[in-house]
VOVO-87531 format. One line per 5 residues: for each residue z, y, x of C-alpha. Coordinates in Angstrom, 1 decimal. Example, Ala and Ser with C-alpha at 12.3 -4.5 7.8 and 13.67 -1.06 7.14 Angstrom:
! residues 2
7.8:-4.5:12.3 | 7.1:-1.1:13.7
***
This chain:
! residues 219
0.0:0.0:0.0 | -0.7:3.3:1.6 | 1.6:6.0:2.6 | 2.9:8.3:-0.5 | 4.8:11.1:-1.4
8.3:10.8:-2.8 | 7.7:12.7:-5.7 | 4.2:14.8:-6.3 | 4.5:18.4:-3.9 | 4.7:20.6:-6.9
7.7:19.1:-8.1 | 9.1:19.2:-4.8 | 8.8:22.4:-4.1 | 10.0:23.5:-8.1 | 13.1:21.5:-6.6
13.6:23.9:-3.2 | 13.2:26.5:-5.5 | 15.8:26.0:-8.0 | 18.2:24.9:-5.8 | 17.9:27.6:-3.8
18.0:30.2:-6.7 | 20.1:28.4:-9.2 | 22.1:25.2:-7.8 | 23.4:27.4:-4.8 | 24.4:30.6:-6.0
26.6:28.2:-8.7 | 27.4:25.4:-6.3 | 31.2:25.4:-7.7 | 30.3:25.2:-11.1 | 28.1:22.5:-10.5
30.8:20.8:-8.5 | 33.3:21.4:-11.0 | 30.6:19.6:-13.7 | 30.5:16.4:-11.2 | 34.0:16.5:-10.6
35.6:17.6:-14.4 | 32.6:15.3:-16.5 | 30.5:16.5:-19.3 | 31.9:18.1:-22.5 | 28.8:19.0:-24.6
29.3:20.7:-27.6 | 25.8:19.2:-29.2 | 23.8:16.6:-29.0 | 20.1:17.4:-29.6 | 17.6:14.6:-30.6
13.7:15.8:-29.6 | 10.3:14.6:-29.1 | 9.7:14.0:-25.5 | 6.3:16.0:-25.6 | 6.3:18.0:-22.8
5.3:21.1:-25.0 | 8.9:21.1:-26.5 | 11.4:22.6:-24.5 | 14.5:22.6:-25.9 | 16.4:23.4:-23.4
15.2:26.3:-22.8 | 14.4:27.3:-26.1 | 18.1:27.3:-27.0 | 19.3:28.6:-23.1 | 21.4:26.1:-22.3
23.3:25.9:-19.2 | 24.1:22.4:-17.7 | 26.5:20.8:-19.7 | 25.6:22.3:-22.5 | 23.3:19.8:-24.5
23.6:16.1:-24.2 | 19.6:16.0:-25.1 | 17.6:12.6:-26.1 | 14.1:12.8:-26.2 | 12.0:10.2:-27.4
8.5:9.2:-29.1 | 8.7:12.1:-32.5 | 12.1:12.6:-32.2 | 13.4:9.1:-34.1 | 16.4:7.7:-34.9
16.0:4.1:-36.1 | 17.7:2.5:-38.6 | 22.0:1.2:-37.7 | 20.9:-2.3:-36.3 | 23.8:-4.4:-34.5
21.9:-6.3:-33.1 | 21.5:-7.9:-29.7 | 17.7:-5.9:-28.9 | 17.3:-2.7:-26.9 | 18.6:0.4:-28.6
18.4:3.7:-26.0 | 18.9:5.8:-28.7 | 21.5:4.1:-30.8 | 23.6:4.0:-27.7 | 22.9:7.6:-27.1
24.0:8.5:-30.2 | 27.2:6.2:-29.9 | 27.9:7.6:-26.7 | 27.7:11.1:-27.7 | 29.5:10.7:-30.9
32.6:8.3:-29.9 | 33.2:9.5:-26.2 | 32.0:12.6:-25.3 | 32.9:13.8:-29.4 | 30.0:16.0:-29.8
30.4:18.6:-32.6 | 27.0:18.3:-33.3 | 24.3:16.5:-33.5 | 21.1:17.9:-34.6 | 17.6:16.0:-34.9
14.6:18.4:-33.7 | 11.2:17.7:-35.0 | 8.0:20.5:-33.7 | 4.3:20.8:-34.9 | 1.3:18.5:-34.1
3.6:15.9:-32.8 | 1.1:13.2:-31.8 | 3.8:10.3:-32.8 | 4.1:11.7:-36.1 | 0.3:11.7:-36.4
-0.5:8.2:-35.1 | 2.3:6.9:-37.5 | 0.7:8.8:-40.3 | -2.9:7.3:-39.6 | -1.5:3.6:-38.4
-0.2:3.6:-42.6 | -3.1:5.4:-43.7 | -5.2:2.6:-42.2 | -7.1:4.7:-40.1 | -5.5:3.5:-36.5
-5.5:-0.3:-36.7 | -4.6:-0.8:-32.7 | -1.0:0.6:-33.3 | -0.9:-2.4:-36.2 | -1.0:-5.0:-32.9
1.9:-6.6:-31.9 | 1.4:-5.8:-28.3 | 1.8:-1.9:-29.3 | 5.0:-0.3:-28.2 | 3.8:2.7:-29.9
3.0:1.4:-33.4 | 6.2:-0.5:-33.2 | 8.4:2.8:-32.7 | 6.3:4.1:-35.4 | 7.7:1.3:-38.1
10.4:3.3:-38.1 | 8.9:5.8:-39.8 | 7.0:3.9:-42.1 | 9.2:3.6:-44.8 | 9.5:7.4:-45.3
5.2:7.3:-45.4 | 5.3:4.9:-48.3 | 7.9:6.8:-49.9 | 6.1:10.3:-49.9 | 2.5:9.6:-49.3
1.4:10.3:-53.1 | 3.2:13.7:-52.3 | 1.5:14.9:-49.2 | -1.2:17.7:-49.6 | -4.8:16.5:-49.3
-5.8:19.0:-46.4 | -5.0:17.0:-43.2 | -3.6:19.4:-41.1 | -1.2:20.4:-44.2 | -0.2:17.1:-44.5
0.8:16.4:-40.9 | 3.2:19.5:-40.9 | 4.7:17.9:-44.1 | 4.9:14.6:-42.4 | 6.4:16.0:-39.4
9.8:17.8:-41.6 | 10.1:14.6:-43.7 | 10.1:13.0:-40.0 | 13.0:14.6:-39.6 | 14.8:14.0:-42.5
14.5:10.3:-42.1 | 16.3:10.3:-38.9 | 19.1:12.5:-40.2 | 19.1:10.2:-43.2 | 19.2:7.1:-40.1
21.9:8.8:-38.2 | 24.4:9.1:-41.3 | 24.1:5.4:-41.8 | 25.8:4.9:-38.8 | 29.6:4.2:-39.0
31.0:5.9:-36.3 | 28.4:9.3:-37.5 | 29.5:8.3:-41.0 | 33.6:8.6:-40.1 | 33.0:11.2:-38.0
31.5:13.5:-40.7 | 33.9:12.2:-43.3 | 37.0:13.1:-40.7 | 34.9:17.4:-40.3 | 34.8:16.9:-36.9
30.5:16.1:-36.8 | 28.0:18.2:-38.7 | 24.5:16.9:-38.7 | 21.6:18.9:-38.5 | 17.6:18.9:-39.1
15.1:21.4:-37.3 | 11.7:21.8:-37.2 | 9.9:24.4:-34.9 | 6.3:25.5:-34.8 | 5.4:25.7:-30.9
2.4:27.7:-31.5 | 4.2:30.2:-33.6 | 7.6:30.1:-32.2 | 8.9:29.6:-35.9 | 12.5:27.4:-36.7
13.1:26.4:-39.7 | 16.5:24.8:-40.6 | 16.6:21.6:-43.1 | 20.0:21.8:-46.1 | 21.1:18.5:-45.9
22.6:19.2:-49.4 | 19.1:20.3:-50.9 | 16.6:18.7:-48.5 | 14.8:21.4:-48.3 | 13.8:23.7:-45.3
14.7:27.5:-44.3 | 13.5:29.5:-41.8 | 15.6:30.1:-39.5 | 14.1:32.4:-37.0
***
């Protein structure tokens, strides 16, 4: 195998940089962080498309978030099983030890998971249907909430995406309250849950009521 970089040069040198201008002019913070452990006050649940930065949408400092991003921002179904759950155990993790006070489930515009779900139940994406795709079967987890709105989506395609994509959203938070330790948690006041959706090419938010299931801007 030939010689190779470490890490590609533009990331090494976005390294040098911010721990030159960020890491050392707060080196006792940091050390404090590795030395004191993470208190979070929020756990944020995103898409891992590198278009949403939540981050630095919201200005967090480290320790600040404890984020998950994965494929559309899903939270499967409470499963005790013996399979691979990353985000399950995130979401145990964040909600029985480090006692977040929040946890809020971010959704954004033209997410491509969110489409590909839509046209793997529409029929129109038959290769996620394999069992061999680790795409598709993420997806499942969304299928449900297709069948249970598609008569109600708008016609216009791009319309019905950005519909799909909120009632994304409120399928996880409906997942996440299913889960004991979320449910006792919220009973107890000390765990709110949260939807949000943003619009990346409008910097819009809009926030979902839990208690209406419907959406608000928010900024």
């Amino acid at each position: 195998m030939p010689n190779q970089a470490l890490l590609p040069g533009y990331l090494a040198e976005r390294f040098a940089s911010w721990k030159a201008l960020r890491f050392e002019p707060d080196r006792a913070w940091y050390a404090r962080l590795a030395e004191g452990g993470q208190h979070p006050r929020a756990m944020l649940l995103s898409c891992c498309d590198s278009r949403v930065d939540a981050v630095g949408m919201f200005g967090a400092e480290p320790g600040d978030l404890f984020v998950v991003r994965n494929v559309a921002n899903l939270v499967p179904p409470y499963r005790p099983d013996h399979q691979h759950h990353g985000t399950s155990a995130a979401i145990e993790y964040a909600v029985t030890v480090l006692k977040v006070a929040h946890v809020v489930v971010m959704g954004h515009s033209h997410c491509g998971g969110v489409a590909a779900c839509h046209d793997m139940c529409a029929g129109l994406a038959p290769e996620l249907d394999k069992p061999g795709s680790f795409v598709g079967r993420w997806m499942d987890i969304l299928r449900p909430a297709y069948e249970a709105v598609a008569d109600r989506l708008p016609e216009d395609r791009e319309e019905r995406l950005r519909a799909f994509e909120r009632h994304a959203v409120l399928a996880s938070v409906r997942n996440l309250a299913q889960f004991p330790f979320v449910a006792d948690a919220v009973a107890r006041g000390v765990l709110t849950l949260h939807g949000a959706w943003i619009d990346i090419g409008a910097g819009e938010l809009h926030g979902l009521d839990l208690n209406s299931e419907t959406w608000r801007p928010v900024v």
